[in-house]
C-alpha positions in Angstrom: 0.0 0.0 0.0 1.5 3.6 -1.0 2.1 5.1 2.3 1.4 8.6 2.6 3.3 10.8 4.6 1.4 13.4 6.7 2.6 17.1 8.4 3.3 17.1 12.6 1.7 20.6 12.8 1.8 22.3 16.4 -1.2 23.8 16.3 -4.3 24.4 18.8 -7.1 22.7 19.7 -9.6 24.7 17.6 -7.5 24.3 13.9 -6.3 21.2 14.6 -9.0 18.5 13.2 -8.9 21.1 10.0 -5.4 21.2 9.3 -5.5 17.8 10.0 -7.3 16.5 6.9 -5.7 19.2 4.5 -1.8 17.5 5.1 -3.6 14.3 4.3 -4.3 15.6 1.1 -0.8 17.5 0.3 2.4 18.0 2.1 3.9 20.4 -0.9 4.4 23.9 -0.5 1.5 25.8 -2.7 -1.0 24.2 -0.2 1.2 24.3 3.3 2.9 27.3 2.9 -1.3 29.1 2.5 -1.8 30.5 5.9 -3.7 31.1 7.8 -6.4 28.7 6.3 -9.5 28.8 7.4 -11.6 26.9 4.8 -10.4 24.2 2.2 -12.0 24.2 -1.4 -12.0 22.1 -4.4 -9.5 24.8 -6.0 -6.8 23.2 -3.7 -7.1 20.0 -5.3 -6.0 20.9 -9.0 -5.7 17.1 -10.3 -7.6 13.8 -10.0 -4.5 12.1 -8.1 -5.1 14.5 -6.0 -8.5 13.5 -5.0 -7.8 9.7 -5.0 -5.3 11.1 -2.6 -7.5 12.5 -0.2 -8.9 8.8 -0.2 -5.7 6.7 0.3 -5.3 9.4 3.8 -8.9 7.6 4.7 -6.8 3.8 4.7 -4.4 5.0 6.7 -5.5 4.8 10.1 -6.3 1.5 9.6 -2.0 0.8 9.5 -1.9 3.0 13.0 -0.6 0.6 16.1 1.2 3.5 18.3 0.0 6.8 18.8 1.3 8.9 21.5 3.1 6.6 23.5 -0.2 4.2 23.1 -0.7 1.2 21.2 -4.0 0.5 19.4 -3.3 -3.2 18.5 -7.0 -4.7 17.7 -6.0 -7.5 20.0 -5.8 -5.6 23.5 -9.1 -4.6 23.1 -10.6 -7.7 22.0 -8.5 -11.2 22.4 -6.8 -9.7 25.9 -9.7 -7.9 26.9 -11.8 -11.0 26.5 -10.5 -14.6 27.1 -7.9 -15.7 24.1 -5.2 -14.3 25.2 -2.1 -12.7 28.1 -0.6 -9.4 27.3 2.5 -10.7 27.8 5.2 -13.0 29.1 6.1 -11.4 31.9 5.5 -7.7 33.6 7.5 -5.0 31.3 5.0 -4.3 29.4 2.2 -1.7 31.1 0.5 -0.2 28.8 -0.4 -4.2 27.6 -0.6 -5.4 31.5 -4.0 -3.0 31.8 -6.0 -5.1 29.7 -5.8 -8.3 31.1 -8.1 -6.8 33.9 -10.9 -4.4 34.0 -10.1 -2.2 36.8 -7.3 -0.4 34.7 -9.6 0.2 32.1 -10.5 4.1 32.9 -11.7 7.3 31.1 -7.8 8.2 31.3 -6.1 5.3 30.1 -4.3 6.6 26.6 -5.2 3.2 24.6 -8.7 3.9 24.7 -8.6 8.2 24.0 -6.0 6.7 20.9 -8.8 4.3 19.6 -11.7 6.7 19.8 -8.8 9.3 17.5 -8.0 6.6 15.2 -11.3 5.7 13.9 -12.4 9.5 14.1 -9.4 10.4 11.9 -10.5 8.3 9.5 -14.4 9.0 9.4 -13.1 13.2 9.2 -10.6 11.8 6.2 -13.6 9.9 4.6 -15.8 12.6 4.7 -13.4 15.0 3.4 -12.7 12.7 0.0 -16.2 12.2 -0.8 -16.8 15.7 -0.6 -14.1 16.8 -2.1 -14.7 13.9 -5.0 -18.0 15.5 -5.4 -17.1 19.3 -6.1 -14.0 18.2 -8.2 -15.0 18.7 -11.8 -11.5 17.8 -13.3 -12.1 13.7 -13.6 -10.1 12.3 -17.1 -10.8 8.4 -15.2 -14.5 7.2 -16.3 -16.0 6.3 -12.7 -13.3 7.5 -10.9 -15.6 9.9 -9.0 -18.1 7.4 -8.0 -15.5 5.0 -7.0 -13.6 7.6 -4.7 -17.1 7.9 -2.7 -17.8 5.0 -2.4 -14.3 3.8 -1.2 -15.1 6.4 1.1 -18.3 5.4 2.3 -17.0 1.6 3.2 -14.1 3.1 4.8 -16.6 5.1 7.1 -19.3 2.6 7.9 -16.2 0.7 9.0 -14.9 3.1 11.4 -18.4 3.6 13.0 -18.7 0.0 13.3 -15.7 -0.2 15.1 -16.6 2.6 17.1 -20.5 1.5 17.9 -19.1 -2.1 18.9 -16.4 -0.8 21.4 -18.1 2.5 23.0 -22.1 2.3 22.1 -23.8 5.8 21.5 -21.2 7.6 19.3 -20.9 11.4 17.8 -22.3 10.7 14.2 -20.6 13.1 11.9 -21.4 12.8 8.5 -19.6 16.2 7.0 -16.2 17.5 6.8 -14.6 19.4 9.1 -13.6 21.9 6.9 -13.5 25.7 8.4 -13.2 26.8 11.7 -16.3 27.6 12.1 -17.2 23.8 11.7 -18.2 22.3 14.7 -15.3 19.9 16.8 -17.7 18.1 19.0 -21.4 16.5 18.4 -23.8 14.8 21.3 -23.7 11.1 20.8 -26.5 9.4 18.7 -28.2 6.5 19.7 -26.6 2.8 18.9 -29.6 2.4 16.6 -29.0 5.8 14.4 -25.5 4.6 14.2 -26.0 1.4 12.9 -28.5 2.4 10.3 -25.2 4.9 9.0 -23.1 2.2 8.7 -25.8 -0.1 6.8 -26.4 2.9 4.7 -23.0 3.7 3.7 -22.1 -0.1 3.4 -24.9 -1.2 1.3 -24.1 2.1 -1.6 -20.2 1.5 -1.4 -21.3 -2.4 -2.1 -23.8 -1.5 -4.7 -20.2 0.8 -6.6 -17.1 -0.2 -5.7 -15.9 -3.3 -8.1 -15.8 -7.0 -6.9 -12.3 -8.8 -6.2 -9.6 -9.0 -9.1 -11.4 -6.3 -11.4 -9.4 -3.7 -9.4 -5.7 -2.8 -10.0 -5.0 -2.0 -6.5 -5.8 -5.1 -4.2 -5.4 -3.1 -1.1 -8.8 -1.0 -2.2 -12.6 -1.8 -0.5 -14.4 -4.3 -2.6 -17.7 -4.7 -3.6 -17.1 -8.2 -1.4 -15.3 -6.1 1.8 -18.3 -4.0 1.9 -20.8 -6.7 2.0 -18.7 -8.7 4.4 -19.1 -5.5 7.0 -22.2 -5.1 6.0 -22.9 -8.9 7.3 -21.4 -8.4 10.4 -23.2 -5.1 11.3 -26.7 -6.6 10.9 -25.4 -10.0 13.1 -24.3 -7.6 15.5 -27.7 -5.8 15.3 -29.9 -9.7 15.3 -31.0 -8.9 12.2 -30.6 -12.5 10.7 -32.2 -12.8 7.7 -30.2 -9.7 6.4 -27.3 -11.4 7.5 -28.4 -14.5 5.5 -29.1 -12.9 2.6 -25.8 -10.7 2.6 -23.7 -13.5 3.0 -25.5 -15.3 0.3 -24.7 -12.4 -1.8 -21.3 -12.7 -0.9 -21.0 -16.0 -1.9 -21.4 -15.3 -5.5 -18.5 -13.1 -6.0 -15.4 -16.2 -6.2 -14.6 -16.6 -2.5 -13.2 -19.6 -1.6 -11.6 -21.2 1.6 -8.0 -21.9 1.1 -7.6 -26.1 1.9 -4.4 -25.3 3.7 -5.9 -23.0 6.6 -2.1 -21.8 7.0 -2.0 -20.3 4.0 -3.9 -17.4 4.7 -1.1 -16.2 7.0 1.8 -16.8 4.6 3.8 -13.6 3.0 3.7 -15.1 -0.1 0.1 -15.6 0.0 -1.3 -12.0 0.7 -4.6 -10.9 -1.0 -5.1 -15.2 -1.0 -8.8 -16.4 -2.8 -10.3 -16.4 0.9 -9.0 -13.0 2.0 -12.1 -10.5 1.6 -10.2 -7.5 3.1 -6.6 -7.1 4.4 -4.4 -4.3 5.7 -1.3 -3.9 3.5 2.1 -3.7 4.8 5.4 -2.9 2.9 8.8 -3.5 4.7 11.0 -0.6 4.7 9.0 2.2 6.2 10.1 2.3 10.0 7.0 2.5 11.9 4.6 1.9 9.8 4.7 -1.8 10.4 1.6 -4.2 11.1 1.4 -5.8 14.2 3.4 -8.4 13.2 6.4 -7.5 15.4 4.5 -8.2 18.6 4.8 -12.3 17.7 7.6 -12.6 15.3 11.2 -13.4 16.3 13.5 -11.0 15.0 16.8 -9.4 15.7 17.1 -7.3 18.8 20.7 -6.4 20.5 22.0 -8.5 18.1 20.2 -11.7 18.7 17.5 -13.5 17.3 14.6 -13.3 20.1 11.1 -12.7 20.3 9.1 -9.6 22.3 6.7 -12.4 24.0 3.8 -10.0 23.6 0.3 -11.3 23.4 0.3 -15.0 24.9 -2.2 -17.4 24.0 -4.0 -18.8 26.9 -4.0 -22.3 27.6 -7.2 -22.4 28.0 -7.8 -21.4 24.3 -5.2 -24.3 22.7 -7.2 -26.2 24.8 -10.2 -26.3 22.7 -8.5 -27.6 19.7 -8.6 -31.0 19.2 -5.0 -32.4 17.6 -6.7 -33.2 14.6 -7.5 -29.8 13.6 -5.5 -28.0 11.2 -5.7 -24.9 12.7 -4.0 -26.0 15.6 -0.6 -25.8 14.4 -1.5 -22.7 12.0 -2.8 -20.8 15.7 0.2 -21.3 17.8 3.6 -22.2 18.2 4.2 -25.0 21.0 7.0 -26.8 22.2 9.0 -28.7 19.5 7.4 -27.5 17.5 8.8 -27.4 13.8 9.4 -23.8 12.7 10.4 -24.6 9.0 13.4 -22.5 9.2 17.1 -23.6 8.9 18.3 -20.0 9.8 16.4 -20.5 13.3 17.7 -24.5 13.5 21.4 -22.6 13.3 20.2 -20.5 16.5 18.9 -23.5 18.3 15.3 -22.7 17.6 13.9 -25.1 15.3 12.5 -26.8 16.5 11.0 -24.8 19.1 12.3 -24.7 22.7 10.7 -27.4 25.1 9.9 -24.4 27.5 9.3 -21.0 26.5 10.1 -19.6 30.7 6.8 -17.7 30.4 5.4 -16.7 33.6 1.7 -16.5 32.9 0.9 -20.4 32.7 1.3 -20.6 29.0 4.0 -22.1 27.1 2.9 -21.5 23.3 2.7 -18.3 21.1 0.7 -16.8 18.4 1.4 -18.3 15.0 -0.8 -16.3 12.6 1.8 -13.5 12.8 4.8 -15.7 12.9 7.9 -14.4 10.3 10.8 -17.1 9.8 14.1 -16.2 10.4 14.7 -16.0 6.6 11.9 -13.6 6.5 12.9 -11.3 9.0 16.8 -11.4 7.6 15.9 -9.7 4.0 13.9 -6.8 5.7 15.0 -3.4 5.7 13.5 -2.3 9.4 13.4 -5.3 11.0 10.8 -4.1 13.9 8.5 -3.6 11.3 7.0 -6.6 9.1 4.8 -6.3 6.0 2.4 -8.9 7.1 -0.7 -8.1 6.4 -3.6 -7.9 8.8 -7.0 -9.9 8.1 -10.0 -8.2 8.9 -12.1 -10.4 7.1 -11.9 -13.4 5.5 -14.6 -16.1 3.6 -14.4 -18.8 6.5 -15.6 -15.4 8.6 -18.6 -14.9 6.4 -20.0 -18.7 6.2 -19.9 -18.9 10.1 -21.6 -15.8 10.1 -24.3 -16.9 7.6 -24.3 -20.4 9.8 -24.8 -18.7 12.9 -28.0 -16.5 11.6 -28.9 -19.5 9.7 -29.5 -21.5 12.9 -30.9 -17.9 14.6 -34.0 -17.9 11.8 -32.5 -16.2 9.5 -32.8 -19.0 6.7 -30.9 -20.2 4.2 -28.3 -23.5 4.1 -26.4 -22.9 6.9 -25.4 -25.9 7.7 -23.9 -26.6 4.3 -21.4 -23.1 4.7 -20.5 -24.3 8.3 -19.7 -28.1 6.9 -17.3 -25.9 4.5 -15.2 -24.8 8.0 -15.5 -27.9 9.7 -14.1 -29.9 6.5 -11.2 -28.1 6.4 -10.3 -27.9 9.7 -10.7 -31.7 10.2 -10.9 -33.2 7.5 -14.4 -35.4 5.9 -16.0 -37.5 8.5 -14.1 -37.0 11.4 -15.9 -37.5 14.5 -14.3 -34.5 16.5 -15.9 -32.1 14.3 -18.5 -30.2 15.9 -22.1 -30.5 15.7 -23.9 -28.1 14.0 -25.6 -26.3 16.6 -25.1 -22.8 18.4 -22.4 -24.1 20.7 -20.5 -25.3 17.6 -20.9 -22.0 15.8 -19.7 -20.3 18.6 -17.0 -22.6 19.7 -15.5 -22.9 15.8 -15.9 -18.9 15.8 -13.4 -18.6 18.3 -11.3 -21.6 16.7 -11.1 -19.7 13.3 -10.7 -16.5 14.1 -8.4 -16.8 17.3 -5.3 -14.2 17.7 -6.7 -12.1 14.6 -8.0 -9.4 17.0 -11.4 -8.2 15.8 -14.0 -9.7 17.4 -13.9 -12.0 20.5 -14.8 -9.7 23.1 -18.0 -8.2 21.4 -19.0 -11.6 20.4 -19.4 -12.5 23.7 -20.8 -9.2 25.0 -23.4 -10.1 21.8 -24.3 -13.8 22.6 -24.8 -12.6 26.8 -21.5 -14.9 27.2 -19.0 -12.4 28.8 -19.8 -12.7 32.7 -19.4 -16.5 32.2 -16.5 -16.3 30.0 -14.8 -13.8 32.3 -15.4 -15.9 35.2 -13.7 -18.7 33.4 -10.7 -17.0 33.3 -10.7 -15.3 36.9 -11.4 -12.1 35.5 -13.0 -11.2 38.7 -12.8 -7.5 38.6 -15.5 -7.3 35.7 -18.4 -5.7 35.9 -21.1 -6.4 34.0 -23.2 -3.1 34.4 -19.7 -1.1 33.2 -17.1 -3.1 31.5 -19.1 -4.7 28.2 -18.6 -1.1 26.3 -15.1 1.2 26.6 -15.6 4.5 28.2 -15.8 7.9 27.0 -12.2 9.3 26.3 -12.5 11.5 29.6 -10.1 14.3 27.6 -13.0 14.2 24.7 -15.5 14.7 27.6 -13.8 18.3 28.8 -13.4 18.7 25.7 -16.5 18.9 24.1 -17.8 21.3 27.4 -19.7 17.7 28.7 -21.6 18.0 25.3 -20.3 14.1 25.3 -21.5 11.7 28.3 -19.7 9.2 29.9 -20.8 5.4 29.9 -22.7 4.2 32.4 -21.0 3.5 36.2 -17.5 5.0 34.7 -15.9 8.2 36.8 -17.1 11.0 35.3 -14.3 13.2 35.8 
């Protein structure tokens, strides 16, 4: 993905959000050397590439991991939040440590003002292209226009999907921030307004944007990526016959499951026949790598080592039986062969009989894994070009399953057989029924470590005291802790325009 580079501007509070969105557009002198601006207009965008753009700035929060001394990793706030997986090793990680309990979790912990930016960014930078895609009457690419806004439009019903999961009643802006006059701050809208946005925007970016492999850029929202949030948002919602009937939708645009489930988390295999939509990563760019480098072993102080972040809990590898696939393509055990003659030199292939972690676990994460080979050729070796799944065709049959069984219709049994087939193999009689239990159960199988959804899949099926419990979570609190609060800074802020979530400090 073409990164694009934006402006550190030390600016206040009130031109901030505006100047903001105009470095994502250019960082060359005839726009930043204008100032004082107080309005942007389509005569600062004088070419089409200038517009498309304005729309690559909208992808790029999706690559941010640290912001201000505060990482936004998808997996604190779900898989370590919920019941998948440890922070860390150890205890030297603090900013991680907090979200293996609930009692950390505050109005003032940085992670959670970060998130609330991070998605926000992007809805302001999505708003900005389409608008900016409609006033711009310079367009030489047939449907260029159209495809900007609707790029624009997934992009956005994503964010607030993220952002209605994780906090509830969100600020629903739906316009530019484009003078400083604009308004910073909006009341939140009910979950229910929210959602109907994000179906909205999802269902006219589907209806535009082109299907997989009829566009040049694979990075870019597909008709397919769309409909795939799209799915999710109305499960989320109960709304299962929609979710039946988008997935079936889905299903007719050349999906497929890859045999070899590990081969949706090899390098070579990016942008794979299963993969719906991805994050893109390039190697090189220091800082701007995935999350990769929490679970790969790489070279640090001159050794090959590992950081030991995010620990799967036993208690997940666990619910694999031996015979599933996915097993081996989910963590890496002891003795475990690591298909790497570099790391055999080092004495780690295969993989140490004892990993000396002191949280009861002795695995780690897989999915993320780089060989040693890998991680020798790169040019910032913190950094790995791994991309990051967000949603993949095994994701979309369980989903159509799962509202299948709920009365939504359909043959959902047929799309679940297509997971449990390949995770087991024909016939095998530790495949699970399919039931609820088994949906839910080969949910968490399939998805483990990827980081988007366990929490809020349990917070949605009225699982998470139970699941907490399991894990001795005891600090959570049912009546507080399902939703994320309120930034506390956004609350002064915004004068107390915004509200905090319920039984959170509100100060």
């Amino acid at each position: 993905m073409k990164k694009i580079q934006f402006s550190k501007m030390n600016l206040n509070r009130v031109i901030f959000t505006l100047l903001v969105i105009l470095s994502t557009v250019s960082c060359s002198d005839e726009i930043l050397n204008k100032v004082p601006v107080t309005e942007i207009t389509a005569e600062t965008i004088s070419t089409e590439d200038r517009v498309v753009q304005a729309v690559n700035a909208a992808y790029d929060p999706l690559q941010w991991r640290f912001i201000k001394n505060a990482e936004t990793f998808p997996q604190m706030f779900q898989d370590v939040r919920a019941d998948d997986l440890h922070s860390q090793q150890a205890n030297f990680w603090g900013n991680g440590a907090v979200w293996d309990q609930f009692a950390t979790i505050t109005p003032t912990n940085q992670a959670v003002a970060e998130l609330w930016q991070k998605w926000y960014t992007g809805i302001g930078r999505a708003n900005f292209a389409m608008e900016i895609a409609q006033e711009f009457d310079g367009y030489k690419t047939n449907g260029l226009k159209e495809r900007i806004i609707a790029e624009a439009k997934f992009l956005r019903g994503f964010y607030y999907f993220e952002l209605v999961k994780q906090f509830g009643d969100v600020p629903l802006f739906l316009n530019a921030i484009r003078t400083t006059n604009d308004p910073l701050y909006l009341p939140r809208s009910p979950i229910a307004t929210v959602y109907a946005q994000i179906e909205k925007d999802l269902s006219e970016a589907a209806a535009v944007l082109p299907k997989k492999g009829e566009s040049q850029d694979m990075w870019r929202a597909t008709s397919g990526a769309a409909l795939g949030i799209l799915a999710k948002a109305q499960l989320y919602q109960g709304k299962y016959a929609a979710t039946v009937a988008t997935c079936q939708k889905i299903m007719t645009h050349g999906y497929q499951l890859e045999p070899v489930f590990a081969d949706n988390f090899e390098l070579t295999n990016e942008f794979g026949k299963e993969s719906i939509f991805e994050i893109n990563y390039v190697d090189g760019i220091p800082n701007e790598g995935s999350l990769s480098w929490q679970y790969m072993f790489m070279w640090a102080g001159g050794k090959y080592t590992s950081y030991g972040n995010m620990i799967p809990r036993q208690s997940l590898i666990a619910i694999y039986d031996n015979s599933d696939q996915r097993k081996k393509a989910t963590f890496i055990r002891p003795g475990d062969n690591l298909n790497s003659p570099g790391l055999a030199n080092l004495g780690w292939n295969p993989a140490p009989a004892n990993f000396g972690f002191n949280v009861g676990s002795n695995a780690m994460c897989k999915k993320f894994f780089l060989t040693y080979e890998e991680v020798d050729k790169l040019l910032a070796v913190n950094n790995s070009p791994k991309n990051e799944k967000i949603v993949r065709y095994a994701d979309v049959l369980l989903m159509y399953a799962e509202a299948s069984l709920l009365g939504g219709g359909g043959n959902g049994a047929a799309a679940f057989k297509q997971v449990v087939d390949r995770a087991y193999g024909t016939s095998n009689p530790a495949a699970p029924a399919y039931n609820l239990a088994g949906v839910k159960a080969e949910r968490r199988r399939e998805l483990a470590t990827e980081g988007w959804d366990r929490f809020t899949d349990l917070v949605r099926w009225g699982d998470i005291q139970a699941a907490m419990t399991a894990v001795g979570k005891t600090d959570f609190n049912i009546n507080r802790d399902k939703l994320l609060p309120i930034p506390a800074a956004e609350i002064r802020l915004s004068n107390n325009l915004l509200t905090q979530n319920p039984n959170y400090p509100t100060n």
